[in-house]
TITI-474036 format. One record per atom (N, C-alpha, C, O): atom name; residue in one letter; x, y, z; residue number from 1. Coordinates in nm, 2 decimals, padded with zeros to 4 digits. Atoms other than C-alpha are relative to their C-alpha. Example, Ala and Ser with C-alpha at 12.3 -4.5 7.8 and 13.67 -1.06 7.14 Angstrom:
BEGIN
atomo  residuo  xx  yy  zz  num
N  A  00.09  -00.12  00.00  1
CA  A  01.23  -00.45  00.78  1
C  A  00.09  00.12  00.00  1
O  A  00.19  00.12  00.07  1
N  S  -00.09  -00.11  00.00  2
CA  S  01.37  -00.11  00.71  2
C  S  -00.08  00.11  00.08  2
O  S  -00.03  00.22  00.09  2
//
This chain:
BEGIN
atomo  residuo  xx  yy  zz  num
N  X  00.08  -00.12  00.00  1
CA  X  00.00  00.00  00.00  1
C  X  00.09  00.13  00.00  1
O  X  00.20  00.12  00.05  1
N  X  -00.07  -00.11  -00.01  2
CA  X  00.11  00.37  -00.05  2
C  X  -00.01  00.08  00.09  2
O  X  -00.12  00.07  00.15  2
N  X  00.01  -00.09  -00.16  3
CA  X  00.15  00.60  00.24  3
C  X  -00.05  00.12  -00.08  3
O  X  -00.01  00.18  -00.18  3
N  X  00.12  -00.14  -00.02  4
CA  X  -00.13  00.86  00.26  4
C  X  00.04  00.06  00.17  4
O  X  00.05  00.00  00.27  4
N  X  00.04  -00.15  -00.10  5
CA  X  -00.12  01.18  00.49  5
C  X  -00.10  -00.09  00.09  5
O  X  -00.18  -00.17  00.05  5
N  X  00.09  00.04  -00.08  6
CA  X  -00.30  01.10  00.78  6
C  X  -00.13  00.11  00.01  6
O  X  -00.13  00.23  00.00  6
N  X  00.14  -00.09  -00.03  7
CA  X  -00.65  01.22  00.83  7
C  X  -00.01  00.14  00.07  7
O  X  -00.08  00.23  00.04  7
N  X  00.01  -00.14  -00.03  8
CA  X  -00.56  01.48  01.05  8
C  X  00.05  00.10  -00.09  8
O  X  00.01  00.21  -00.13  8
N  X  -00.10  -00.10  00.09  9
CA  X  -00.30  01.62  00.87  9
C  X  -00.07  00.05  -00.13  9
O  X  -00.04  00.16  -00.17  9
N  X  00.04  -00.03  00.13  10
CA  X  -00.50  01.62  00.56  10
C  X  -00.13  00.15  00.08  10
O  X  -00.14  00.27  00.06  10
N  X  00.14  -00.09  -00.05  11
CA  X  -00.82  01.77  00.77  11
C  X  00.04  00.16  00.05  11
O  X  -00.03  00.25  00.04  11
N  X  -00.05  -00.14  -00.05  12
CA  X  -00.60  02.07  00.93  12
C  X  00.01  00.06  -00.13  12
O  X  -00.06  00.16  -00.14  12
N  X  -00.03  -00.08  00.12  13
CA  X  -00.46  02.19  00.56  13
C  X  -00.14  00.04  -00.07  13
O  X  -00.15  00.14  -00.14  13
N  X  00.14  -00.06  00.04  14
CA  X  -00.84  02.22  00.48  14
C  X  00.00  00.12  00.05  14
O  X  00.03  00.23  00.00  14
N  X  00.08  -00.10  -00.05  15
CA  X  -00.97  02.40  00.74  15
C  X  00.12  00.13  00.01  15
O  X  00.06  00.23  00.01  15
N  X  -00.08  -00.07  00.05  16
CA  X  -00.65  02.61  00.70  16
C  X  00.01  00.07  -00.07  16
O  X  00.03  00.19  -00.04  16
N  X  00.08  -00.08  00.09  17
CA  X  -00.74  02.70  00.39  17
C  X  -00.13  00.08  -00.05  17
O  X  -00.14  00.18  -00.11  17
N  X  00.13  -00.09  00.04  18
CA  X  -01.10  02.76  00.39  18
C  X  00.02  00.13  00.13  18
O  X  -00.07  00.21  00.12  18
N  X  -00.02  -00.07  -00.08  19
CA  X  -00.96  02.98  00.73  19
C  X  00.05  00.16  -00.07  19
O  X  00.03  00.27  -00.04  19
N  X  -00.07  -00.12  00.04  20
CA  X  -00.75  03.20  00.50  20
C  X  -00.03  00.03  -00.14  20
O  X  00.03  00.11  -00.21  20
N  X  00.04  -00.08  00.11  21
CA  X  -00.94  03.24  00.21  21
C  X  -00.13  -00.06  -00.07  21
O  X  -00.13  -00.13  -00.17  21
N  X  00.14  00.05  00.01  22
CA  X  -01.33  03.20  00.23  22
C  X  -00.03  00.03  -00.15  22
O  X  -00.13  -00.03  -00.17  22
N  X  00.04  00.02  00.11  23
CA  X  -01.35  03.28  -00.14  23
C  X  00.06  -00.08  -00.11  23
O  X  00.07  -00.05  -00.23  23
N  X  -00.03  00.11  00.04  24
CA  X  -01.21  02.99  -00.24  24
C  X  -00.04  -00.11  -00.01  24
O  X  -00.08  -00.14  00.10  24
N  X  00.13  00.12  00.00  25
CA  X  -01.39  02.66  -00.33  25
C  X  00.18  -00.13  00.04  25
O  X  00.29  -00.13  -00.01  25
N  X  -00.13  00.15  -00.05  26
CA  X  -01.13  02.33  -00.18  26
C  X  -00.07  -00.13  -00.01  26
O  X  -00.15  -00.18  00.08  26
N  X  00.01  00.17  00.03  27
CA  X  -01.18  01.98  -00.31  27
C  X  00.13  -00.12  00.01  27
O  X  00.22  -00.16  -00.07  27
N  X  -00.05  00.08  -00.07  28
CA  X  -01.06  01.74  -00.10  28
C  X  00.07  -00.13  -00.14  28
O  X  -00.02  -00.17  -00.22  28
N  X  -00.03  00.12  00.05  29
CA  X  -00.89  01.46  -00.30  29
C  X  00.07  -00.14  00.05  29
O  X  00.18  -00.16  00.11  29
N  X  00.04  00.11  -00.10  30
CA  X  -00.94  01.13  -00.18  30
C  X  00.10  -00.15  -00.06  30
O  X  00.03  -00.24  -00.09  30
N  X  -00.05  00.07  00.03  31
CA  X  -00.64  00.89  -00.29  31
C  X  00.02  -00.15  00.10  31
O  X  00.13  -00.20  00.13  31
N  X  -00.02  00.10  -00.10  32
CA  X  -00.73  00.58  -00.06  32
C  X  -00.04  -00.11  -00.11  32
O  X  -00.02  -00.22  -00.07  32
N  X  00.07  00.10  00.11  33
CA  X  -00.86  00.37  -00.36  33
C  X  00.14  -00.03  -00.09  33
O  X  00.18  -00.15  -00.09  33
N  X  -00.10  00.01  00.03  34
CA  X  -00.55  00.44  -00.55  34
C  X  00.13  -00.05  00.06  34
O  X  00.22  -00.12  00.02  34
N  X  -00.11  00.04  -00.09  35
CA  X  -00.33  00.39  -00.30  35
C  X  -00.01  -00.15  00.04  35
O  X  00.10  -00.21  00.05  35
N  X  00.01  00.16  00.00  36
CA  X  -00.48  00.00  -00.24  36
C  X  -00.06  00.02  00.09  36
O  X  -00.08  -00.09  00.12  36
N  X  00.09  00.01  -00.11  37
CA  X  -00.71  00.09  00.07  37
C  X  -00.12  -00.05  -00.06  37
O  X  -00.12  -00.07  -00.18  37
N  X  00.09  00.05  -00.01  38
CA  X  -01.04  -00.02  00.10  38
C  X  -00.11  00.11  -00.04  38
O  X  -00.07  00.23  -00.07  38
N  X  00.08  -00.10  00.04  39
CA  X  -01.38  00.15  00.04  39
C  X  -00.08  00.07  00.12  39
O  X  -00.16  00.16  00.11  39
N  X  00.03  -00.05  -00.09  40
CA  X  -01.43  00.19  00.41  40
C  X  00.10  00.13  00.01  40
O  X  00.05  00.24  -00.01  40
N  X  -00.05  -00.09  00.03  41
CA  X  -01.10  00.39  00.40  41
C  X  -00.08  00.12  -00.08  41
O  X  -00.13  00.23  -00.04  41
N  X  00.05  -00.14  00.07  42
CA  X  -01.22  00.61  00.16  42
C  X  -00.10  00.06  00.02  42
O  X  -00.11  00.18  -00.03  42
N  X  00.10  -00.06  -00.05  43
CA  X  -01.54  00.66  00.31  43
C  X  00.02  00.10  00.09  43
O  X  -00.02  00.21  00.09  43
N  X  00.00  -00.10  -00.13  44
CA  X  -01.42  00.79  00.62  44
C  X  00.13  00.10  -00.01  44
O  X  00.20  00.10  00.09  44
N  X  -00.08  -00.06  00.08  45
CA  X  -01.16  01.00  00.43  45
C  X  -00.09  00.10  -00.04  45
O  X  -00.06  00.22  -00.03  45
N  X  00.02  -00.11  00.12  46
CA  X  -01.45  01.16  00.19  46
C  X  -00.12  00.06  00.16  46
O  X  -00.13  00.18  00.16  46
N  X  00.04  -00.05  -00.14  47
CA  X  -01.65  01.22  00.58  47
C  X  00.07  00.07  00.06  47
O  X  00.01  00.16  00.11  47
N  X  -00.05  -00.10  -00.08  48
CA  X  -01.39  01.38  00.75  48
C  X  00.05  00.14  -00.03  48
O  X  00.07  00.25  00.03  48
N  X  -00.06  -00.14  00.03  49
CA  X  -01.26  01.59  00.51  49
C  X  -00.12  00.10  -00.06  49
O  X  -00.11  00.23  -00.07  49
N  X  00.13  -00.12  -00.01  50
CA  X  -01.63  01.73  00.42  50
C  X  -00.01  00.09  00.13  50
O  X  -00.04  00.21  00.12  50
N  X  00.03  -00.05  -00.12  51
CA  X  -01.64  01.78  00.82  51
C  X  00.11  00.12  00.02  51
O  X  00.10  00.21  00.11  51
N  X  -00.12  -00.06  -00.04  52
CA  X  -01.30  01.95  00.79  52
C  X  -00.06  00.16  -00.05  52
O  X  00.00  00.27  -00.02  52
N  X  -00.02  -00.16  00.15  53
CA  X  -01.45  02.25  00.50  53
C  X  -00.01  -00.04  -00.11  53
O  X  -00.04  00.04  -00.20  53
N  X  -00.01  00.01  00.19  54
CA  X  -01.43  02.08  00.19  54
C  X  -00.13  -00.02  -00.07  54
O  X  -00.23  -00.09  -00.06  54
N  X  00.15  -00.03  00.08  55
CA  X  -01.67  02.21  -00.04  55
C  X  -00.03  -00.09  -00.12  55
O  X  -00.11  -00.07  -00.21  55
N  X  00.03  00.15  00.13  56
CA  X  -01.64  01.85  -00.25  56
C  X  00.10  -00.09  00.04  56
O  X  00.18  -00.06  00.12  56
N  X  -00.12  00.10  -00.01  57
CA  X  -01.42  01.55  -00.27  57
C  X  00.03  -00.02  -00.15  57
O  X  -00.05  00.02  -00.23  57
N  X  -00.07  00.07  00.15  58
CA  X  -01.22  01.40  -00.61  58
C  X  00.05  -00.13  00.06  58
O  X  00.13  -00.16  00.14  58
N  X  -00.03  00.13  -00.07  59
CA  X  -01.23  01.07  -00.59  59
C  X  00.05  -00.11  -00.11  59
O  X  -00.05  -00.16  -00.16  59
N  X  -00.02  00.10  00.11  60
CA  X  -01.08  00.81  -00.85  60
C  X  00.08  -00.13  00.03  60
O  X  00.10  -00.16  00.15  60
N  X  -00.07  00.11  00.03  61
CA  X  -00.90  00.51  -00.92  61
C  X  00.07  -00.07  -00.03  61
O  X  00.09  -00.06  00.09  61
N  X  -00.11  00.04  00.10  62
CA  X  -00.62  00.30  -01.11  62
C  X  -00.10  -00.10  -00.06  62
O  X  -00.08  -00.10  -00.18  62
N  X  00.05  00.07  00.09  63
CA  X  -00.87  00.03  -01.21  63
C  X  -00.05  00.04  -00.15  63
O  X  -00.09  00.15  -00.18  63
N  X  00.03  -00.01  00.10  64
CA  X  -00.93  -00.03  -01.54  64
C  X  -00.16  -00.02  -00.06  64
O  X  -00.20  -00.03  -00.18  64
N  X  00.17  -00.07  00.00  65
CA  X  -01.33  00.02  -01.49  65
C  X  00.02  00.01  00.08  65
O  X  00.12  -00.02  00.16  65
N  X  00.06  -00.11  -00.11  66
CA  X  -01.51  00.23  -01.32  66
C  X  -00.11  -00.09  00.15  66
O  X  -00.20  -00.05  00.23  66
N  X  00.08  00.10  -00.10  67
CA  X  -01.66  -00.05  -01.09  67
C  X  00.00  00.04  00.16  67
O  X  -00.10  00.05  00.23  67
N  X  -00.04  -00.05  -00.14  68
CA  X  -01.46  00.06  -00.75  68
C  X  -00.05  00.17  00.00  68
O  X  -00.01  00.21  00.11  68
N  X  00.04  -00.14  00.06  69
CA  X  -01.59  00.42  -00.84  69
C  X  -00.17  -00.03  00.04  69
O  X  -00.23  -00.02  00.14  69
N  X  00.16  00.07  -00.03  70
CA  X  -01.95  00.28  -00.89  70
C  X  -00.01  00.00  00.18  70
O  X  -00.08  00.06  00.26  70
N  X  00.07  00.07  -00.17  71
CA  X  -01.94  00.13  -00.53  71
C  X  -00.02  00.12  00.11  71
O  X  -00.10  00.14  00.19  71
N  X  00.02  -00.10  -00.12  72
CA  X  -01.81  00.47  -00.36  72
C  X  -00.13  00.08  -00.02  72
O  X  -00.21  00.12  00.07  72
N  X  00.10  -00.08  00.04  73
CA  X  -02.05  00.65  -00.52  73
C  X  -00.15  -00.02  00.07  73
O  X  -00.21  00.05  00.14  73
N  X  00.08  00.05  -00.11  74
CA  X  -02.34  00.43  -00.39  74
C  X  00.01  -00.02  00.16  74
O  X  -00.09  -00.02  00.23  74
N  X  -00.01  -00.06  -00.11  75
CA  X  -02.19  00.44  -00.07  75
C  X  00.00  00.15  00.05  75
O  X  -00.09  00.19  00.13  75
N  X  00.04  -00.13  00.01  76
CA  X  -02.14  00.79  -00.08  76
C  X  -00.18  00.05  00.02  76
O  X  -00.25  00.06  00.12  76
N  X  00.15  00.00  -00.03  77
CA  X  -02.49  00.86  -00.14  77
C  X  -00.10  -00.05  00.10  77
O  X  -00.16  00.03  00.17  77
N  X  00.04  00.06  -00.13  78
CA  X  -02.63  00.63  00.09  78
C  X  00.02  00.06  00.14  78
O  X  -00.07  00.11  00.21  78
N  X  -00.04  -00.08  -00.13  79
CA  X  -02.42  00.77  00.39  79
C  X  -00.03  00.14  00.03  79
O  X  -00.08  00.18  00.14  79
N  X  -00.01  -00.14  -00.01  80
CA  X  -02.41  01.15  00.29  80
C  X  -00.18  00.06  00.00  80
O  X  -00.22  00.17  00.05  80
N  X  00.07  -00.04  00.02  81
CA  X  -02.79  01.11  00.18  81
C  X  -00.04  00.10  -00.13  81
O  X  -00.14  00.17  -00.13  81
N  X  -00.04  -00.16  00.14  82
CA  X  -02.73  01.36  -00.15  82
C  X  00.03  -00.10  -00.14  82
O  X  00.07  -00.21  -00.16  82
N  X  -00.05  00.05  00.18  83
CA  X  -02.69  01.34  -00.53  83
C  X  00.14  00.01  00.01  83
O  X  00.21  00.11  00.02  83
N  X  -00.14  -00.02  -00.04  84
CA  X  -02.36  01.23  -00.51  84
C  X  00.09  00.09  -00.11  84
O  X  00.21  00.11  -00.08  84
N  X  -00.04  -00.13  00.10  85
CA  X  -02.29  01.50  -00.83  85
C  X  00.01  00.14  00.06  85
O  X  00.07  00.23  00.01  85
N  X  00.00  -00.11  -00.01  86
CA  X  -02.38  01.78  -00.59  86
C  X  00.13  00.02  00.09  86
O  X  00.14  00.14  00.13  86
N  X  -00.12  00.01  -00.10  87
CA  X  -02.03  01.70  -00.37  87
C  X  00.11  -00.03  -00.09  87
O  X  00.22  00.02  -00.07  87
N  X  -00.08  00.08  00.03  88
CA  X  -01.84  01.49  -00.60  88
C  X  00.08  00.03  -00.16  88
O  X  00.01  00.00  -00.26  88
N  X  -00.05  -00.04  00.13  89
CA  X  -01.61  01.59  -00.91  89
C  X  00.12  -00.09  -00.07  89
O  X  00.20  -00.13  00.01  89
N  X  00.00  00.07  00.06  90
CA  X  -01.46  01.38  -01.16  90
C  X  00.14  00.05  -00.05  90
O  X  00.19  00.17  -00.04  90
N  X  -00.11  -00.02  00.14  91
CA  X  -01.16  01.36  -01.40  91
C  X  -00.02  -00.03  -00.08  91
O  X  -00.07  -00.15  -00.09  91
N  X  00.01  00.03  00.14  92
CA  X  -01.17  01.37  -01.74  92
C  X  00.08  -00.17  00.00  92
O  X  00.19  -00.21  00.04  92
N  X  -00.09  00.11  -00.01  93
CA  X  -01.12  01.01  -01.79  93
C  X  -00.09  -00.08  -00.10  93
O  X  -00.19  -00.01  -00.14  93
N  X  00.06  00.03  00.09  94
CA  X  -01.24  00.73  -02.03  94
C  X  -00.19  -00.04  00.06  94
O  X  -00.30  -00.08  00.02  94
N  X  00.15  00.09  -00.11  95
CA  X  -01.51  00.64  -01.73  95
C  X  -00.11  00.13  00.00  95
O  X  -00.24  00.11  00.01  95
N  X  00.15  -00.13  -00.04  96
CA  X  -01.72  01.02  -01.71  96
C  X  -00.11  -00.04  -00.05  96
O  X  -00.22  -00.06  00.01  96
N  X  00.18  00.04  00.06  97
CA  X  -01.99  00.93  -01.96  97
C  X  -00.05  -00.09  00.07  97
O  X  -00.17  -00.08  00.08  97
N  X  00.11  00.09  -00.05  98
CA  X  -02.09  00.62  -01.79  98
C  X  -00.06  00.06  00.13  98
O  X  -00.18  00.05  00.16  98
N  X  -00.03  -00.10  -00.10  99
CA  X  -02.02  00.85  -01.47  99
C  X  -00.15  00.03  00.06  99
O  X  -00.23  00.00  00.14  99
N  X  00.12  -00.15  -00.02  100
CA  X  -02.24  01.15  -01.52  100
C  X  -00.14  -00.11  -00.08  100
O  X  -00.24  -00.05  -00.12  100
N  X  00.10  00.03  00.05  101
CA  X  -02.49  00.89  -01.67  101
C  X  -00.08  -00.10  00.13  101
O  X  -00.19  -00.17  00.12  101
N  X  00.04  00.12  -00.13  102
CA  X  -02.52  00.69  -01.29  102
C  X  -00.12  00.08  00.12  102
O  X  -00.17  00.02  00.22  102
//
Protein backbone atom coordinates (compact mmCIF):
# COMPACT_ATOMS: atom_id res chain seq x y z
CA UNK A 1 0.00 0.00 0.00
CA UNK A 2 1.06 3.71 -0.45
CA UNK A 3 1.47 5.98 2.39
CA UNK A 4 -1.32 8.65 2.62
CA UNK A 5 -1.20 11.78 4.91
CA UNK A 6 -3.03 11.02 7.77
CA UNK A 7 -6.49 12.18 8.29
CA UNK A 8 -5.64 14.81 10.48
CA UNK A 9 -3.02 16.23 8.67
CA UNK A 10 -5.02 16.22 5.57
CA UNK A 11 -8.19 17.73 7.68
CA UNK A 12 -6.03 20.68 9.27
CA UNK A 13 -4.64 21.86 5.59
CA UNK A 14 -8.39 22.20 4.79
CA UNK A 15 -9.70 23.98 7.43
CA UNK A 16 -6.50 26.14 7.02
CA UNK A 17 -7.35 26.97 3.88
CA UNK A 18 -10.96 27.65 3.93
CA UNK A 19 -9.60 29.76 7.29
CA UNK A 20 -7.53 31.97 5.04
CA UNK A 21 -9.44 32.45 2.05
CA UNK A 22 -13.26 31.98 2.27
CA UNK A 23 -13.53 32.76 -1.41
CA UNK A 24 -12.05 29.90 -2.39
CA UNK A 25 -13.91 26.55 -3.30
CA UNK A 26 -11.30 23.34 -1.81
CA UNK A 27 -11.81 19.76 -3.10
CA UNK A 28 -10.56 17.42 -1.04
CA UNK A 29 -8.92 14.56 -3.03
CA UNK A 30 -9.38 11.33 -1.82
CA UNK A 31 -6.37 8.91 -2.85
CA UNK A 32 -7.30 5.76 -0.56
CA UNK A 33 -8.62 3.71 -3.55
CA UNK A 34 -5.46 4.39 -5.55
CA UNK A 35 -3.31 3.93 -2.98
CA UNK A 36 -4.80 0.01 -2.42
CA UNK A 37 -7.11 0.85 0.72
CA UNK A 38 -10.37 -0.16 1.00
CA UNK A 39 -13.81 1.49 0.38
CA UNK A 40 -14.27 1.86 4.14
CA UNK A 41 -11.03 3.93 4.02
CA UNK A 42 -12.16 6.10 1.65
CA UNK A 43 -15.43 6.60 3.06
CA UNK A 44 -14.17 7.89 6.18
CA UNK A 45 -11.59 9.97 4.30
CA UNK A 46 -14.52 11.63 1.93
CA UNK A 47 -16.53 12.24 5.82
CA UNK A 48 -13.92 13.78 7.52
CA UNK A 49 -12.65 15.93 5.07
CA UNK A 50 -16.35 17.32 4.24
CA UNK A 51 -16.44 17.81 8.17
CA UNK A 52 -13.00 19.53 7.93
CA UNK A 53 -14.54 22.46 5.04
CA UNK A 54 -14.29 20.83 1.93
CA UNK A 55 -16.75 22.08 -0.38
CA UNK A 56 -16.36 18.46 -2.48
CA UNK A 57 -14.24 15.48 -2.73
CA UNK A 58 -12.24 14.03 -6.09
CA UNK A 59 -12.35 10.66 -5.87
CA UNK A 60 -10.82 8.11 -8.49
CA UNK A 61 -8.96 5.08 -9.19
CA UNK A 62 -6.22 3.04 -11.15
CA UNK A 63 -8.70 0.33 -12.07
CA UNK A 64 -9.33 -0.26 -15.44
CA UNK A 65 -13.31 0.20 -14.86
CA UNK A 66 -15.09 2.26 -13.22
CA UNK A 67 -16.61 -0.46 -10.89
CA UNK A 68 -14.64 0.60 -7.48
CA UNK A 69 -15.93 4.21 -8.43
CA UNK A 70 -19.45 2.83 -8.95
CA UNK A 71 -19.41 1.29 -5.26
CA UNK A 72 -18.10 4.74 -3.64
CA UNK A 73 -20.53 6.48 -5.20
CA UNK A 74 -23.36 4.32 -3.88
CA UNK A 75 -21.87 4.38 -0.70
CA UNK A 76 -21.44 7.90 -0.81
CA UNK A 77 -24.92 8.57 -1.39
CA UNK A 78 -26.30 6.31 0.90
CA UNK A 79 -24.18 7.71 3.90
CA UNK A 80 -24.14 11.53 2.85
CA UNK A 81 -27.87 11.14 1.80
CA UNK A 82 -27.32 13.61 -1.51
CA UNK A 83 -26.90 13.43 -5.26
CA UNK A 84 -23.57 12.25 -5.13
CA UNK A 85 -22.93 15.02 -8.35
CA UNK A 86 -23.77 17.76 -5.89
CA UNK A 87 -20.27 17.01 -3.70
CA UNK A 88 -18.37 14.92 -6.05
CA UNK A 89 -16.07 15.92 -9.12
CA UNK A 90 -14.60 13.83 -11.57
CA UNK A 91 -11.62 13.57 -13.99
CA UNK A 92 -11.66 13.70 -17.36
CA UNK A 93 -11.18 10.10 -17.86
CA UNK A 94 -12.44 7.28 -20.33
CA UNK A 95 -15.11 6.38 -17.28
CA UNK A 96 -17.15 10.24 -17.11
CA UNK A 97 -19.85 9.34 -19.57
CA UNK A 98 -20.94 6.17 -17.88
CA UNK A 99 -20.24 8.52 -14.72
CA UNK A 100 -22.39 11.53 -15.22
CA UNK A 101 -24.91 8.88 -16.74
CA UNK A 102 -25.20 6.89 -12.86
Amino acid sequence: KQKLATIEDFCEKIEIGKKNSRKMMIFARIEALVAGFDQKEAMTRAEAYSQAGADGIFIHSSKKTPDEIFEFLENYKKEKKLKAQEEIKLRESKWVRAIKNF
